[in-house]
C-alpha positions, 0 to 999 in steps of 0.5 A, a space after each residue: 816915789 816911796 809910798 808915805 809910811 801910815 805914822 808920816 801920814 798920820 802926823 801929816 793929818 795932825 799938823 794940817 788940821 791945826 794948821 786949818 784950826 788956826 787958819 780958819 780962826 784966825 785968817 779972815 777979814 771981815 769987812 762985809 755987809 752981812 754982820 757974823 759973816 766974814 768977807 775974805 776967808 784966806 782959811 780956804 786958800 790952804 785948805 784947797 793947796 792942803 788937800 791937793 798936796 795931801 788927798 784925803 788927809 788935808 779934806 779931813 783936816 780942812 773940815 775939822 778946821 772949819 768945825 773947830 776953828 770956825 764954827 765953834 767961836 761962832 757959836 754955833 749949835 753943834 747940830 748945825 755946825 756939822 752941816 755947815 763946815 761940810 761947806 769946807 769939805 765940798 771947797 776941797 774935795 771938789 778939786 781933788 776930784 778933779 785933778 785926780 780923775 783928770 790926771 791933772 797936775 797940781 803944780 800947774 805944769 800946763 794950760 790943761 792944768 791951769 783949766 782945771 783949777 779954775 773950773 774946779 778949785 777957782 769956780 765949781 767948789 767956791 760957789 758949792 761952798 758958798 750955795 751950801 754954807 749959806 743954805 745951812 745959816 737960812 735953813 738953821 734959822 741962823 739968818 733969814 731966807 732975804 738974806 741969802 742972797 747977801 750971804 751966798 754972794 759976800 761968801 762966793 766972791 770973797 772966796 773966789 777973790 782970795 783962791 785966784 789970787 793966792 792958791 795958784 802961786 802956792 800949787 805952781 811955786 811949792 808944789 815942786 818943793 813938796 814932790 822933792 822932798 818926798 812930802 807930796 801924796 800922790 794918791 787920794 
């Protein structure tokens, strides 16, 4: 495979982020017991398939998702904003990772495969996102310390409900589409 030329790469970091942008505004349900805190975050399904199909270029787009597409209609302080969307980048560098240390394949060609994205893109990074997103709310005073608890598991398993659901069809069904039209990057 052709190593991507640095303009198809730039222009991929550009539609992924406002592709992110517009998922994370707009691509969420809330139906949660924490007021301001959405349920199901279907943002982070694309997030972890970007980045898997696109390295570095879809963690960058997947945090500026979450700064500009999350964090600023939320209103909150830009100085708590560019910790808190970090939660986003853990989501997705976490499995990236880990398909790329363990030379797994992102189309989900094996039962090793498939091991790996459930321990790291299902498991490890919702709950690094999760720990993380709700320790910035509490620490920034955003919400209350009593309500972390509520906060980390609202936000852990409406993560981890959309990412099983959804991220594993996406990696095993588009995954080939994108490595024959030459739109995968292999390498970080």
């Amino acid at each position: 495979m052709q190593k991507p030329h640095i303009a198809f790469r730039i222009t991929i970091l550009i539609l992924v982020t406002i592709a992110n942008i517009l998922l994370a505004r707009y691509a969420a349900l809330s139906i949660s017991n924490v007021p301001g805190v959405v349920t199901f975050y279907f943002a982070v399904v694309f997030m972890i398939a970007f980045t898997l199909w696109f390295g570095a270029w879809g963690a960058i787009a997947a945090y500026v998702g979450c700064l500009v597409g999350s964090g600023i209609p939320a209103g909150l302080p830009l100085q708590v904003n560019l910790y808190w969307s970090l939660a986003d980048l853990w989501q997705v560098l976490i499995p990236l990772v880990a398909f790329w240390v363990l030379k797994a394949d992102v189309g989900l060609r094996s039962r090793r495969d498939f091991a790996v994205f459930a321990f790291f893109g299902l498991f490890l990074n919702n709950l690094a996102g999760a720990l993380w997103g709700s320790g910035v709310f509490v620490l920034s005073g955003k919400f209350l310390a009593a309500d972390f608890a509520a906060l980390f598991s609202n936000w852990f398993l409406g993560n981890l409900i959309v990412t099983v659901l959804i991220t594993p069809l996406l990696l095993r069904f588009v995954t080939p589409f994108l490595k024959k039209k030459g739109l995968f990057v292999p390498k970080f």
